[in-house]
N, C-alpha and C positions, 0 to 999 in steps of 0.2 A: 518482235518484228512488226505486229498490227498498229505498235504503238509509234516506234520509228518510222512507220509507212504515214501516219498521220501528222507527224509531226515532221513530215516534208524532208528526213534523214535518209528516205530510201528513194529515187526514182521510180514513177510506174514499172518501167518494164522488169528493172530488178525485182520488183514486189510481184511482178506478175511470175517470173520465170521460180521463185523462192514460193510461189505459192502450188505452181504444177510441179514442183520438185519434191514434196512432203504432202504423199498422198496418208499418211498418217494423220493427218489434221483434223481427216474428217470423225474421226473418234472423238476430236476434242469440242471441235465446235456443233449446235445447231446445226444440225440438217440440212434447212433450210437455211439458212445464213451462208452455210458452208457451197450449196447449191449456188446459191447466189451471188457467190464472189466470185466461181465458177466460169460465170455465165455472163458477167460483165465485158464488154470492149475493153481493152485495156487500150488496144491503138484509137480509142476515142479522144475527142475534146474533151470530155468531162469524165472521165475515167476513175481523175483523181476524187470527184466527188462520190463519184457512186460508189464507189469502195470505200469512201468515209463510213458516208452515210449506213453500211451495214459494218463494218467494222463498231460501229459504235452500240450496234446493238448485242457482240458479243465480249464488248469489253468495257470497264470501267475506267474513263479515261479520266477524270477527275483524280482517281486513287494511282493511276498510270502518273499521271502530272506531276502528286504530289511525292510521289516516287523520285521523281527523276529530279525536282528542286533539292529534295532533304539531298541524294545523296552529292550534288554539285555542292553544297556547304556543309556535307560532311567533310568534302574530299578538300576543302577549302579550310578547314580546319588542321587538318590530319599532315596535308601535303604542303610543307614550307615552301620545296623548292619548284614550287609552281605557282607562286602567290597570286603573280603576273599575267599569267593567263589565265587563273580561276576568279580572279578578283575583273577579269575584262569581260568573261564570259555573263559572270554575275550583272557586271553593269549593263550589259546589252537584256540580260534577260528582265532590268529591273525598265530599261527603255521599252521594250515591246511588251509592257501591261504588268509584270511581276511588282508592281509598285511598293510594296511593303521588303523589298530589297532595297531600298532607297539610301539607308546610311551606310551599308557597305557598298553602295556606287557610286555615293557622293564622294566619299574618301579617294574612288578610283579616278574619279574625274578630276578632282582637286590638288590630287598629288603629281597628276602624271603628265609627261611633258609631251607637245603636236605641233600641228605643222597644217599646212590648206587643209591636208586629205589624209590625216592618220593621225591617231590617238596613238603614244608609246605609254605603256604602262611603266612607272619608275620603279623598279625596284628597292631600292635603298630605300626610298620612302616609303613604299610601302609596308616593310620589314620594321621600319619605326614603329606603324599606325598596328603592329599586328596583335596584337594583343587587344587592343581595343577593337577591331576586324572579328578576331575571335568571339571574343564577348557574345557579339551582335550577333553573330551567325550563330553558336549556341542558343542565343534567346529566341533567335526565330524558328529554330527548331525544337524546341518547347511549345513554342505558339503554338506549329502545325501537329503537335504531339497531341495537346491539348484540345484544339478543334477549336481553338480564337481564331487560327488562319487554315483555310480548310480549301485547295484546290478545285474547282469544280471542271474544266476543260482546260485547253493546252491555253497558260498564258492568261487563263481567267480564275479568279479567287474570290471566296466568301472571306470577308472580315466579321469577326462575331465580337464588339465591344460593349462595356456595362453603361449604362445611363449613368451621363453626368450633367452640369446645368449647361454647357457649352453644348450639347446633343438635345436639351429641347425643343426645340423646333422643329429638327425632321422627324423626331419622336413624336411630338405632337399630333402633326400631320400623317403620320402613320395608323397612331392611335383613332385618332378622329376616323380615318378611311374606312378602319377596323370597324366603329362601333357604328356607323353610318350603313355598315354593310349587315352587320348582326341586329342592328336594334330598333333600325327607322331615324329619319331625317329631326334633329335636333336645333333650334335655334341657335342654339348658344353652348355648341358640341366643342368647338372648338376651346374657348376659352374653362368650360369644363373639362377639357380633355387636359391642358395644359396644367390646369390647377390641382387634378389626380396626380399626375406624375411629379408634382414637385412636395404634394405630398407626400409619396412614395418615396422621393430622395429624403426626406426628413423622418420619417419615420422605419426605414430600412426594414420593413416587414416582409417585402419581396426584392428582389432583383431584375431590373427588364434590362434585356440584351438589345441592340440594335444589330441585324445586319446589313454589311453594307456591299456591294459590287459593285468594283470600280470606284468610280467618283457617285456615287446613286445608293441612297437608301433604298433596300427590296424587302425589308421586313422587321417583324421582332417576337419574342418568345420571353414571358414571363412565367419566374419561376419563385416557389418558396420551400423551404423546410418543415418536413414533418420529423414525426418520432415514432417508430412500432414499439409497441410497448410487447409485442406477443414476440419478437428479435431481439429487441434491444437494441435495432440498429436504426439510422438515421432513411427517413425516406424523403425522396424529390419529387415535390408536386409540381406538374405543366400547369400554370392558371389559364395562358391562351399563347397562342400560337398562331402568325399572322404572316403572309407571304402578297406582298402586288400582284394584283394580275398579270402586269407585265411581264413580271419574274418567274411565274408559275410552271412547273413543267420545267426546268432548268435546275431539278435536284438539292433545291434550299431549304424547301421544310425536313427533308430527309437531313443534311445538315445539321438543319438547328436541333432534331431530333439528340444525331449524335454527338452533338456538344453536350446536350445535356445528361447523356447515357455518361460520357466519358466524364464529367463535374460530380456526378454521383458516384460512379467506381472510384474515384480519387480520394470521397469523403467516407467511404466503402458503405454507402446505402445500402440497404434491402431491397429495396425496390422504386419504381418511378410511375408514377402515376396521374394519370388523366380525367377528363371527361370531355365529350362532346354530347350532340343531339342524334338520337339513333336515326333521324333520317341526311345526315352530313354522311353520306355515304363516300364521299372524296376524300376527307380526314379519315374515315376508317379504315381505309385502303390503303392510305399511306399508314396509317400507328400498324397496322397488321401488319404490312412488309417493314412494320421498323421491330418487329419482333415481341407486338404488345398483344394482349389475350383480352379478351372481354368477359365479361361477368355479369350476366343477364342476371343472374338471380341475386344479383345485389342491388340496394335500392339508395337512391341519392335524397336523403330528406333535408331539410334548410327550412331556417324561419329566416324569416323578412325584419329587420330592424328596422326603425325608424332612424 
């Protein structure tokens, strides 16, 4: 219901009268939270907001979101004889920001016969293209299985893609941002930044992710393979992990976190490991609620090569 109420499927008052109706709730939610959806005007101008705004503190609306896509293209897979409106549904959701729905909305839009003011979805054509429809919508439900495409609010997605030479650029630019911020101002960062990473595609010693929101790069996360020899099992090392300011606080480092948790259970690691600077208090706030342990009494030593 919190999640329907945000995603404009419930009217205020409905949500209001569904909310004084199940005094049980308060067991489930926050206290406070609960106090406070309470206590809100519902016959307000901004009602709808102010009941986002705490709804969002007791729910996970990213994992709510990618909830509700997976099962529209389960149900789009599963249900033949609804091809027509799951396949119109999809393209409207692929119109208002779901952009990575794109070739099962292109097929929609392409196949289907209109008029000034209405789109008809065909069926017979559509029925042709199904299989191939399917495909697509299984692959994208891998994606978000995997954490390549990872929901983060109603209508908004993290893309998480590998470096290729077509992504140097906003790689670059990224990189640069990154080491301008940790290391001090560089003459000649840029074009040293650009020439790391093309390294890196040529010697495939690590892997860097870009990710991206929307049409806009917001980050990246490089990663390499270790080996426990004390397991036997394969371990993933974070080299660095880097989030825009802009983007920050909008649940991406947590993300890219668990792209990488999830890239390691798949290869069945042992473990996933880090480093930061013990006074990056911000990073260790997040590795901790991403379920990482510290280990004071272990020491990081390194020599310096020329």
């Amino acid at each position: 219901m919190l999640f329907s109420f945000l995603n404009r499927e419930m009217p205020v008052k409905e949500f209001e009268q569904w909310l004084h109706g199940h005094y049980e709730l308060e067991g489930c939610f926050q206290p406070e939270a609960y106090r406070e959806l309470l206590s809100i005007n519902y016959s307000g101008k901004y009602a709808y907001e102010e009941a986002s705004r705490v709804i969002r503190k007791i729910i996970d609306v990213g994992a709510c979101e990618q909830e509700r896509i997976r099962d529209l293209l389960g149900d789009f897979i599963t249900d033949e004889s609804r091809i027509v409106e799951l396949a119109e549904r999809i393209y409207r959701e692929c119109y208002q920001g779901c952009y990575f729905l794109e070739k099962i909305a292109s097929v929609f839009i392409t196949t289907a016969d209109y008029d000034e003011t209405r789109i008809y979805g065909n069926r017979s054509r559509l029925l042709a293209e199904r299989e191939k429809l399917v495909r697509e919508a299984r692959h994208t439900i891998d994606l978000m299985e995997r954490g390549t495409i990872s929901m983060t609010d109603i209508r908004e997605y993290l893309e998480i893609v590998p470096l290729d030479r077509e992504l140097l650029e906003p790689a670059t630019r990224l990189l640069a941002r990154y080491r301008k911020t940790s290391y001090g101002q560089d003459g000649e960062l840029v074009s040293n930044c650009e020439k790391s990473l093309r390294d890196l595609l040529d010697d495939g010693v690590a892997q860097f992710y870009l990710a991206g929101q929307g049409d806009e790069w917001a980050g990246f996360v490089v990663v390499y393979w270790g080996f426990s020899t004390s397991s036997g099992k394969p371990v993933l090392r974070i080299q660095d992990i880097y989030v825009e300011p802009l983007f920050r606080n909008r649940g991406i480092g947590t993300r890219l976190l668990q792209f990488c948790e999830k890239m390691a259970r798949a290869k069945g690691a042992n473990s996933i490991r880090l480093e930061t600077n013990a006074d990056n208090t911000t990073a260790r706030r997040l590795y901790e609620k991403a379920g990482f342990v510290e280990f004071p009494q272990r020491l990081v030593c390194m020599k310096f090569l020329d």
